[in-house]
C-alpha positions as CSV (number, residue, x, y, z in Angstrom):
1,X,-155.6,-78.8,-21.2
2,X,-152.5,-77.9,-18.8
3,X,-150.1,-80.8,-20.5
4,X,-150.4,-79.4,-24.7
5,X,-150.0,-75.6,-23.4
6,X,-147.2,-76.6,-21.4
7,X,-145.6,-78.7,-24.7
8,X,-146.1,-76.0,-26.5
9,X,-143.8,-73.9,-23.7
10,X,-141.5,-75.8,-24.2
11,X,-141.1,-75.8,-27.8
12,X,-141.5,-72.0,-28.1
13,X,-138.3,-72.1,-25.2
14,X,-136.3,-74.7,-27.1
15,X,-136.7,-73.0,-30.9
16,X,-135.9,-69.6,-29.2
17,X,-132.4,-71.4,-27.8
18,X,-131.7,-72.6,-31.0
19,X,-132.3,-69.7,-33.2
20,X,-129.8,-68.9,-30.8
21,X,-127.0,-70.7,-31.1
22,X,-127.2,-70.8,-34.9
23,X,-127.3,-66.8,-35.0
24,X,-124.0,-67.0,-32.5
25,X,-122.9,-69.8,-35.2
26,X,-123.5,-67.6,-38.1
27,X,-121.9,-64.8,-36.9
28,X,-118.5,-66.1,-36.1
29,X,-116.2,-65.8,-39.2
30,X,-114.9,-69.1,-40.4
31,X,-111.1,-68.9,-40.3
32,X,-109.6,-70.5,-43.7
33,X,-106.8,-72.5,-43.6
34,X,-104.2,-73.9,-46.4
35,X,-101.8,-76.7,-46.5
36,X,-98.2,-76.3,-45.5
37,X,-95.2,-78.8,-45.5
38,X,-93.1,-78.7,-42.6
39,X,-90.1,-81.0,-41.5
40,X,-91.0,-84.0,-39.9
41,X,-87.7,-85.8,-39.9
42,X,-84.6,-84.1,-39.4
43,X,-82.6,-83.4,-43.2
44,X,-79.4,-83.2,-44.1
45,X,-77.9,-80.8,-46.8
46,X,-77.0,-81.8,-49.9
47,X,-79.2,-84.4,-49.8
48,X,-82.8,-85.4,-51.1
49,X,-85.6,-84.7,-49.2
50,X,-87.7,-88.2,-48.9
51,X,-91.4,-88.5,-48.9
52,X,-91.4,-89.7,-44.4
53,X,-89.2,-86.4,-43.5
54,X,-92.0,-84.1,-44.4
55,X,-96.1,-83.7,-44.0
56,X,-98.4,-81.7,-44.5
57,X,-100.5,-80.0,-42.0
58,X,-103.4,-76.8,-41.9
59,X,-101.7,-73.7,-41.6
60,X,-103.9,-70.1,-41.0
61,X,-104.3,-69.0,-44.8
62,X,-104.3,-65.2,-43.6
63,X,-100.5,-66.5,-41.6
64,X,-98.5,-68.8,-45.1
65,X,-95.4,-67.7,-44.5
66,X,-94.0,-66.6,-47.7
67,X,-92.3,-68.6,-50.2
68,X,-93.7,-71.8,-47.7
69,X,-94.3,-74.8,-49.8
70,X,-97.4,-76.3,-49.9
71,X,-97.2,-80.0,-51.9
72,X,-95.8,-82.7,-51.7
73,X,-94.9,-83.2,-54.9
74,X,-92.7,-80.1,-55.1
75,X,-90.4,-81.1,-52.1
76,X,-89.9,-85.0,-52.6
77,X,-86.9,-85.5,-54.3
78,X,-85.2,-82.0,-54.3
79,X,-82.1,-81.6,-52.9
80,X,-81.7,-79.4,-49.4
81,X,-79.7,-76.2,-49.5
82,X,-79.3,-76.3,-46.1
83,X,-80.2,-78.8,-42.7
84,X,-83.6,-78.6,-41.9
85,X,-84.7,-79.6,-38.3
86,X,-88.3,-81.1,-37.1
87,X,-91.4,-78.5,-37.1
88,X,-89.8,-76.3,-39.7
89,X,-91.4,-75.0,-42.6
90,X,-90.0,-76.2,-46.1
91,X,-89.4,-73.1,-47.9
92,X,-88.7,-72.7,-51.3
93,X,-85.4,-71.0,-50.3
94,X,-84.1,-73.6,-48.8
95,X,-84.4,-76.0,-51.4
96,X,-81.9,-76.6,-54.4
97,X,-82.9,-75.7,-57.9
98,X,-84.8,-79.1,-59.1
99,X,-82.0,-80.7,-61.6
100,X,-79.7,-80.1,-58.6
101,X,-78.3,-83.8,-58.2
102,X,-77.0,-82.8,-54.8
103,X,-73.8,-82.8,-53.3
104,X,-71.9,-79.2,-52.6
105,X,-72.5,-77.7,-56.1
106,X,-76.1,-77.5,-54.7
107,X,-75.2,-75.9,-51.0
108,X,-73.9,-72.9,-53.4
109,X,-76.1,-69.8,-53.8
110,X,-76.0,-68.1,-57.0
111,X,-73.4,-65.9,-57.5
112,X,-71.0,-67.5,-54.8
113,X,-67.9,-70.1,-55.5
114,X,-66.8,-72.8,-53.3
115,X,-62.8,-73.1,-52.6
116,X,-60.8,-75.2,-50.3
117,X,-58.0,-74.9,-48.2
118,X,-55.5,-76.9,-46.6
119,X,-55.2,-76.7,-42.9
120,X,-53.5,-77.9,-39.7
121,X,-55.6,-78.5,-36.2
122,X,-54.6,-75.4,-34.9
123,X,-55.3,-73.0,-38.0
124,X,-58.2,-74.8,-38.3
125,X,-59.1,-73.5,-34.6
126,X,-58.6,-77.2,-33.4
127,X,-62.0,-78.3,-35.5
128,X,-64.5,-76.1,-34.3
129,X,-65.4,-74.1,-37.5
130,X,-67.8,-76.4,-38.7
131,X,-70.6,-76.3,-41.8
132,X,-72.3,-73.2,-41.1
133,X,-69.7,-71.4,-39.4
134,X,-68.3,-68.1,-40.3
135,X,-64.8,-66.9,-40.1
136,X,-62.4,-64.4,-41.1
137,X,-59.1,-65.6,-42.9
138,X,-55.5,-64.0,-42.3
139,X,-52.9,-64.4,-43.9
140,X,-48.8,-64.7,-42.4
141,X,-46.2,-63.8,-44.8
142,X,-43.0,-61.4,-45.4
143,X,-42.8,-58.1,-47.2
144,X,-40.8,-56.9,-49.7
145,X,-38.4,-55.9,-47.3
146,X,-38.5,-59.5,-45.7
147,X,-40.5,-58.4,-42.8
148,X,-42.9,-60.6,-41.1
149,X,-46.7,-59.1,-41.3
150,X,-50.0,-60.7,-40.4
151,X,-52.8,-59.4,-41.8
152,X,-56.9,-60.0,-42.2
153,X,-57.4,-60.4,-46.3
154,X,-61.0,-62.0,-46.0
155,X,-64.3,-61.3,-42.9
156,X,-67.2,-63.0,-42.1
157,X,-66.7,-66.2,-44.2
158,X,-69.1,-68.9,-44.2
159,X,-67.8,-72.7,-44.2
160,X,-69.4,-75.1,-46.3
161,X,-67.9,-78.0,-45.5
162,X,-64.8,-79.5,-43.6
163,X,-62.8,-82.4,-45.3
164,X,-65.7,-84.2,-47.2
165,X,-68.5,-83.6,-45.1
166,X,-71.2,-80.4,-45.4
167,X,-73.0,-81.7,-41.9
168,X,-71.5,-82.3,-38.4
169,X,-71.9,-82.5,-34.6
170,X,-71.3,-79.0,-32.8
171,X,-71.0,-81.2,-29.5
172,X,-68.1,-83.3,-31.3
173,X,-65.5,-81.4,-33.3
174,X,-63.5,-82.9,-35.6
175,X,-59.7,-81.9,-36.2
176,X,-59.5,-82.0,-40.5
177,X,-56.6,-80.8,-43.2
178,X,-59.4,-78.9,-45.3
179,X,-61.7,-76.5,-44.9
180,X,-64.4,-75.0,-48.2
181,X,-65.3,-71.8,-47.9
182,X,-68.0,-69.9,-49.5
183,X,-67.0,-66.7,-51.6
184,X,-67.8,-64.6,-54.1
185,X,-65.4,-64.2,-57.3
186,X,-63.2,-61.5,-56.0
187,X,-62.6,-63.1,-52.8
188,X,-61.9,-66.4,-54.4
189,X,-59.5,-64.5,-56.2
190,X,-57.9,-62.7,-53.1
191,X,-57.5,-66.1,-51.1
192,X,-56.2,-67.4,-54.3
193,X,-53.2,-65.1,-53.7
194,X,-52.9,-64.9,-50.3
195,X,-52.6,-68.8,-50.1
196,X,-49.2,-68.6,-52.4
197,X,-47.9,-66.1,-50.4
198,X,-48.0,-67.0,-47.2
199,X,-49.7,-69.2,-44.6
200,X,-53.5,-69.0,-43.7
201,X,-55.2,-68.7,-40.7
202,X,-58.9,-69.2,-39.7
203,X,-60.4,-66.8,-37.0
204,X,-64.0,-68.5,-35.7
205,X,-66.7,-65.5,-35.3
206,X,-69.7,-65.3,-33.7
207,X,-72.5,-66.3,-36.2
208,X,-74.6,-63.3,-35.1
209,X,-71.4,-60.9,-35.5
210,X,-71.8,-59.2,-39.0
211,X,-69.4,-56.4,-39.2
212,X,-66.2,-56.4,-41.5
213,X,-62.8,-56.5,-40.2
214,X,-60.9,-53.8,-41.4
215,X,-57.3,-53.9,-40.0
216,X,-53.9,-52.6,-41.5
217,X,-52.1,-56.0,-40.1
218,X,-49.6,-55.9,-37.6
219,X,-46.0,-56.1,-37.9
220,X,-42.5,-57.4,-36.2
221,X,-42.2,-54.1,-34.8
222,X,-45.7,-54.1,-33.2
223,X,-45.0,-57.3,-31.0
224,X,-41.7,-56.7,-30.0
225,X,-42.5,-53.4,-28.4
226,X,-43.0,-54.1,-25.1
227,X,-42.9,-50.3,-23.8
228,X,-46.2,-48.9,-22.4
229,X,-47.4,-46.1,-24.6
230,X,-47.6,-44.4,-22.1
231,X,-43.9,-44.1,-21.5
232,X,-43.3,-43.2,-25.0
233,X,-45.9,-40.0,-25.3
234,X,-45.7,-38.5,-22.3
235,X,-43.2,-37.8,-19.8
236,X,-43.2,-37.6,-15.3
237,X,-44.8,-34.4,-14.2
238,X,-41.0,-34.0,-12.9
239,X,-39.6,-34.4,-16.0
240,X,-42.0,-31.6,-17.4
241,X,-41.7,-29.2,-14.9
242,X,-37.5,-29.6,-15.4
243,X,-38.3,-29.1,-18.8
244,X,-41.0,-26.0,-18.8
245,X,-39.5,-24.4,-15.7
246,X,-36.8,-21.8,-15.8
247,X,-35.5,-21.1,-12.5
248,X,-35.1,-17.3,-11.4
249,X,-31.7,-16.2,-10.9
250,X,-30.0,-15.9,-7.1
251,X,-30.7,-12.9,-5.8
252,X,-28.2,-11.2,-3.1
253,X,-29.0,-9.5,-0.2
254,X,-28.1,-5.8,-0.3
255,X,-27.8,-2.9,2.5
256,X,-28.9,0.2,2.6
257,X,-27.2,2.6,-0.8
258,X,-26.7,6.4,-1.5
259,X,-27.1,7.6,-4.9
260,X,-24.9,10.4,-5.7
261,X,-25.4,11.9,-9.4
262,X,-24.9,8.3,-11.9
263,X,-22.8,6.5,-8.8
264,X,-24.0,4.4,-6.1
265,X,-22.6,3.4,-2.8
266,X,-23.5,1.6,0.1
267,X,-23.8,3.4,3.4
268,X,-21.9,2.5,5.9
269,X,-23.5,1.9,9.2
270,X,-21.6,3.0,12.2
């Protein structure tokens, strides 16, 4: 009689245990998930994306980043705007429209032109603005008085290629003759001018730096003065005090007088 009652023990103990679990089970919410394509292979811009640089994994649906893609189908083939490295998301921003046949017409964002212009190692800041970069551009030339001026006509330029190439090594810089820039219409215009005018100059920024340079250029005048301004506003305390200081006038030593009516005389002292 003791063996079925204890069966049924444990039974009753094991049901209980897994009413349990399925109640803990049922009352964890399910976290959904979508599919994302990410970088698998490192990309190149301006060139099409093949079907072994990218995959697909499960992404938290309530975390899609926005504008992520999430087929294959809509990334294979299309032509990156910019270089994508392993791990990062594919997003539609990034990708050129999808009868872009690559090249640098597709690196250009709406609204923006491309130029180039011709440079030496050292205006080119001996190779280190590369793809990516951003720089400002001055220009040297002479007035209409034939004075030499140097002055910044375009900030915070972004390079879209040197020579031929719209990718290369940070770690390996490479001394070119031409640099593209990326500009909008009016700028094009104002480096347009500048460039037949005068000689160009690139200044390398910091990528992070986003303020505009907004200098009246500097002149002959402001190189060759080599007095401290200092000298030239103010003047030695001696100096000022000769200048600000009227000394009284000499004063004689005098005896002893007597007033008599309007006249004065001095008394004599036996």
């Amino acid at each position: 009689m003791k063996l079925p009652v204890v069966a049924l023990a444990i039974a009753l103990t094991l049901g209980a245990v897994g009413a349990f679990i399925a109640a803990q089970t049922m009352s964890v919410p399910q976290t959904s998930v979508s599919k994302v394509i990410i970088v698998e292979q490192p990309i190149e811009a301006g060139k099409a994306i093949k079907a072994d640089q990218i995959k697909t994994i499960d992404w938290p649906s309530s975390s899609v980043p926005q504008d992520a893609s999430t087929r294959t189908a809509n990334v294979v083939g299309r032509i990156a705007r910019v270089s994508m490295i392993p791990g990062e998301t594919v997003l539609a921003g990034k990708l050129a429209p999808k009868n872009a046949t690559g090249g640098l017409s597709s690196l250009i964002p709406e609204g923006k032109r491309a130029i180039t212009v011709h440079v030496n190692e050292v205006i080119a800041v001996a190779g280190f603005a590369l793809p990516g970069s951003y720089v400002d551009v001055l220009v040297s030339s002479k007035d209409a008085n034939s004075q030499p001026f140097s002055r910044t006509v375009l900030s915070r330029i972004k390079v879209l290629a040197v020579a031929q190439e719209t990718t290369a090594d940070p770690n390996k810089p490479k001394v070119v003759d031409a640099v593209t820039l990326e500009l909008t219409p009016l700028e094009s215009e104002k480096l347009d001018l500048a460039r037949n005018i005068g000689v160009l100059s690139l200044v390398l920024r910091n990528e992070l730096d986003t303020s505009v340079t907004n200098s009246m250029g500097v002149r002959l005048a402001d190189i060759m003065n080599t007095k401290s301004p200092a000298a030239t506003t103010s003047s030695p305390p001696e100096a000022v005090l000769a200048t600000h200081t009227k000394p009284e006038p000499s004063r004689k030593s005098r005896g002893p007088e007597e007033i008599r009516g309007i006249s004065r005389q001095p008394v004599v002292t036996p």
